[in-house]
N, C-alpha and C positions, 0 to 999 in steps of 0.2 A: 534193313540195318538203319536203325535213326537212333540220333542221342544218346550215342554211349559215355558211359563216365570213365573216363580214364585216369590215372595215377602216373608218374613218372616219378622211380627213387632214383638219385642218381643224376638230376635235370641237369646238372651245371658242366657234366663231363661233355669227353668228348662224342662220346657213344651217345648220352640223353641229350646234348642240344643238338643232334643230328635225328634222333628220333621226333624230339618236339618241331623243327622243323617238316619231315615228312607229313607228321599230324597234320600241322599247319598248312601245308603247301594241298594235302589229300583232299577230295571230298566227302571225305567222311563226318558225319554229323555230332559233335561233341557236344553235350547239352553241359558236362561237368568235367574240370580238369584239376586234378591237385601237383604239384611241383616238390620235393621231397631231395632234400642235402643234406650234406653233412653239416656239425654245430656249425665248424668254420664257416660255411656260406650258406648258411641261415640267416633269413631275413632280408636275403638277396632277391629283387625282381626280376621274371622274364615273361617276355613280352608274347602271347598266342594270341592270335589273329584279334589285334589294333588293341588289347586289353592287357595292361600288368598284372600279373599275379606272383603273391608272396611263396618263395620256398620254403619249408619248414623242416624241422629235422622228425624223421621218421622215429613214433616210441612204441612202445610193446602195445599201451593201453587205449593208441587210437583206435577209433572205428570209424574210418573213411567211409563215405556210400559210393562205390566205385564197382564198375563191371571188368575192370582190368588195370592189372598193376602189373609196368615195366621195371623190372627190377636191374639198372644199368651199373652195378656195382661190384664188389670182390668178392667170394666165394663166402667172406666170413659173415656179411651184412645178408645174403642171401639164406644163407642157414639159420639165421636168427629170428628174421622175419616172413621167413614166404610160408614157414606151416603155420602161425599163426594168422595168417590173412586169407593163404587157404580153406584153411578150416572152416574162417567165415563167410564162405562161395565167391570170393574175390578169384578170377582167375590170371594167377601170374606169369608171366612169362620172362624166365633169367636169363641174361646175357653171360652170367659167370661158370662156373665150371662145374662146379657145388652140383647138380643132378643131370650131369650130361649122362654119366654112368648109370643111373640107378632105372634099374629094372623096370619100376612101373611108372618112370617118368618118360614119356613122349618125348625122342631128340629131332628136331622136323626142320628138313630145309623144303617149305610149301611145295614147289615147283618137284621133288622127289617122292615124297612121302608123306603125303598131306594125310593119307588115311590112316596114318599111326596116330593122329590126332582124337580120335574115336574112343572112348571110355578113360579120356584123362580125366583127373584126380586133379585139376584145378591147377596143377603145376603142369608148366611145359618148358622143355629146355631149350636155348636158342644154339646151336654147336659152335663149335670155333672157328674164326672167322679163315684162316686159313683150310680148314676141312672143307666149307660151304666152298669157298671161291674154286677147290681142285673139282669136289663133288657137279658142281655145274656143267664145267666139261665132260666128266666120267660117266654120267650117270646117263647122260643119253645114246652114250656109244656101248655102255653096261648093257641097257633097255635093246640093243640090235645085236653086238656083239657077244654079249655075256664075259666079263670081266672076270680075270683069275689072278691078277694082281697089281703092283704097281708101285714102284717107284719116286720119290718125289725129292727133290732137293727145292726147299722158297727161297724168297730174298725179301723179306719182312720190313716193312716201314717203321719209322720209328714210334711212330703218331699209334701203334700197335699196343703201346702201355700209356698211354694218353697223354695230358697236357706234359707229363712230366719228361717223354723221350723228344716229343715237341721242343720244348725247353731247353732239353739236353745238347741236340741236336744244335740251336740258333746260338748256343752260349760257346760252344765247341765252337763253331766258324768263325763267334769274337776272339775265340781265343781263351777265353773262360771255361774248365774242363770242370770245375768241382758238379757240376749238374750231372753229368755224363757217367762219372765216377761214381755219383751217389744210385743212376737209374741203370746204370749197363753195368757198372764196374772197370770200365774201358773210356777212352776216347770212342767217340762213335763215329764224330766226321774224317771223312779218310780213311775208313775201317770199315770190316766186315767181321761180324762176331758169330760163330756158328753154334752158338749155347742160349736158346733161348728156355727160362727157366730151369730147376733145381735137374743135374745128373743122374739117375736113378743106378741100382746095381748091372744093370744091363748097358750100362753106355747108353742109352736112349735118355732126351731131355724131356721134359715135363710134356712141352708144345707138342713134343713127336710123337710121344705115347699119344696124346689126344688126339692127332690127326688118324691114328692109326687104328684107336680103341673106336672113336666116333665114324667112321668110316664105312667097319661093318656096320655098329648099329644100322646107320642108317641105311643102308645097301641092305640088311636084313643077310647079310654075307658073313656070317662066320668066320669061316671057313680062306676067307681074302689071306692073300699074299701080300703084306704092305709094310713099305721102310721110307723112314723119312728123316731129311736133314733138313732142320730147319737155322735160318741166318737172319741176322738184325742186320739190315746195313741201310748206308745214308741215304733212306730216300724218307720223303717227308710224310708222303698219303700213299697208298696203294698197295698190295702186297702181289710181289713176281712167285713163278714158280715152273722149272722144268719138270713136266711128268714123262715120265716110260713105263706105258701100260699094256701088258700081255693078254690078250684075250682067247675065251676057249674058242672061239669062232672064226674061219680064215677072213682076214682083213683087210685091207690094200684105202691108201692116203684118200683114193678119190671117193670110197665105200662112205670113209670116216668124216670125210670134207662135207660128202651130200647130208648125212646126218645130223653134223652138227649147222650147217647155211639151213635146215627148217626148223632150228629151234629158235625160235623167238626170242630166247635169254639171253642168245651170245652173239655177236658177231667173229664172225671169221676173218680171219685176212689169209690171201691164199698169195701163192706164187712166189714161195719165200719171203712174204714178208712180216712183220711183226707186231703188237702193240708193244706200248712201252707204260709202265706207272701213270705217268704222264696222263697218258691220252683216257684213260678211266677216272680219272679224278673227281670226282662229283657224281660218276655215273648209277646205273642203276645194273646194269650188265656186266656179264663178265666178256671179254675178248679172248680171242685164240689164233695161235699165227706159228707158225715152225713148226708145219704138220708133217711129220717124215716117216718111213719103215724104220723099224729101228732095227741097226744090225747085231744088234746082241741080244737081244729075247723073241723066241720065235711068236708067229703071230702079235706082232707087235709092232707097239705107234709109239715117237717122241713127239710132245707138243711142248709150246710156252703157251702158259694161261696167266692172265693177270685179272685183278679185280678189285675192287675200295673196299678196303677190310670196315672200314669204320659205315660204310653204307650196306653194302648187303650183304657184307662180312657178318654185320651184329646189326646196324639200327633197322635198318628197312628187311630184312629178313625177319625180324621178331614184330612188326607191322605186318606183314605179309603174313604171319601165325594167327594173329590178332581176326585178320579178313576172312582168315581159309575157316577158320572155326564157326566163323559169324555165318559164311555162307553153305557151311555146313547147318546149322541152325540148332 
């Protein structure tokens, strides 16, 4: 792996200056790096290892020489330009929602499913950042116990719709709501909002369908038994979540515990106790802690899982695509 060219659309967010950071921080060898914003912060500099480089706004008619394009942007900016940059063997990797579903797009959290990476079409989707953080946990008690459904109620950060619930959030505890109102539709400080994204005819929200739809994909599980309520509330980075997971396999806390203390990804915290938002903040892991029987689904476990939505939620998980493919070759 030497001298890759990489792209970032999207650099100025919160999602792209946390990916340009991991670049940065990685060793990985970047011989060429382009920066890519919107008009508004066009012409803006940022700074990759001790060197300024210009953002530019992304147009149909460029021809970047680039081996990978981070597409850290909304559904609509990804539809516009990732078949045109694929087509020209650019391979991109979206953080948006735009081809999490679609059939012959690869949806990969590395450490699960790295081998669905294998005959993509130059597109690959990064999932949502709430799906990855439950998946971490699930997937290796899936891998011993064989998983037949599951439960999930988050508690979503606000930093979750980027600088702007940021914003929302610091201008609410002046006392200034119009931010709040304009990104939640609510005060957010002091409050817990259980509607993240548009209501569908199902009573399921936008967020929930996707933890739900992306879920099996990735599990390669159809067939999953999966309901999820997803919450905005006042926390700044981190996204919580209580899961109750029913498995076809008989189970018991200590089975589950040993499981997950040998995965590398997570730390455990045992003996009743917990992480909190907090203590993942910057990290790279996810945590686990409030490992219990649960008494209402049989063969069944209740956990707290928490994890940085905005790091391996979305930035450093579509880094970690970027790697698995390379060391794929």
């Amino acid at each position: 792996m030497s001298g890759l060219k990489i792209g970032v659309v999207g650099a100025t967010g919160l999602v792209g200056q946390e990916l340009v950071s991991i670049l940065e921080q990685s060793e990985l060898e970047v011989s060429g790096i382009k920066f890519f914003a919107s008009e508004r912060s066009s012409g803006t500099f940022l700074s990759f290892r001790n060197q300024n480089y210009p953002t530019t706004e992304l147009r149909e008619n460029d021809a970047p020489d680039l081996d990978y394009m981070f597409f850290c942007t909304c559904p609509r900016i990804s539809a516009k330009f990732i078949p045109i940059f694929s087509e020209r063997g650019i391979i991109c990797i979206d953080n948006s929602s735009k081809y999490r579903m679609q059939a012959d797009v690869p949806l990969v959290v590395p450490e699960i499913n790295a081998h669905a990476l294998k005959g993509h079409g130059n597109i690959i989707a990064n999932p949502n950042c709430s799906t990855i953080i439950a998946l971490m946990a699930l997937a290796p008690l899936h891998n011993a116990f064989e998983l037949s459904g599951f439960c999930v109620s988050t508690y979503q950060a606000v930093s979750g719709v980027g600088r702007s619930g940021v914003s929302a959030l610091m201008d609410d505890l002046a006392g200034e709501h119009g931010t709040s109102m304009a990104t939640f539709g609510q005060q957010i400080a002091f409050n817990a909002l259980p509607q993240i994204g548009k209501i569908d005819e199902t009573g399921y929200s936008f967020e929930e369908k996707k933890m739900c739809d992306e879920s099996r994909k990735i599990l390669n599980r159809n067939e999953l038994r999966i309901s999820a309520m997803c919450v905005r509330i006042a926390v700044m980075r981190a996204h919580s979540m209580a899961i109750f997971a029913s498995f076809k396999k008989q189970i018991d806390p200590v089975q589950a515990e040993n499981v997950l203390k040998q995965d590398k990804n997570i730390v455990f915290h045992g003996d009743g106790s917990f992480p909190c938002p907090i203590d993942v903040d910057g990290k790279n892991i996810c945590e686990v802690g409030r490992l219990r029987m649960d008494s209402f689904i049989e063969n069944g476990l209740s956990m707290w899982v928490v994890g940085d939505q905005v790091r391996k939620g979305a930035a450093l998980n579509a880094f970690q695509i970027m790697l698995a493919l390379e060391n794929q070759g």
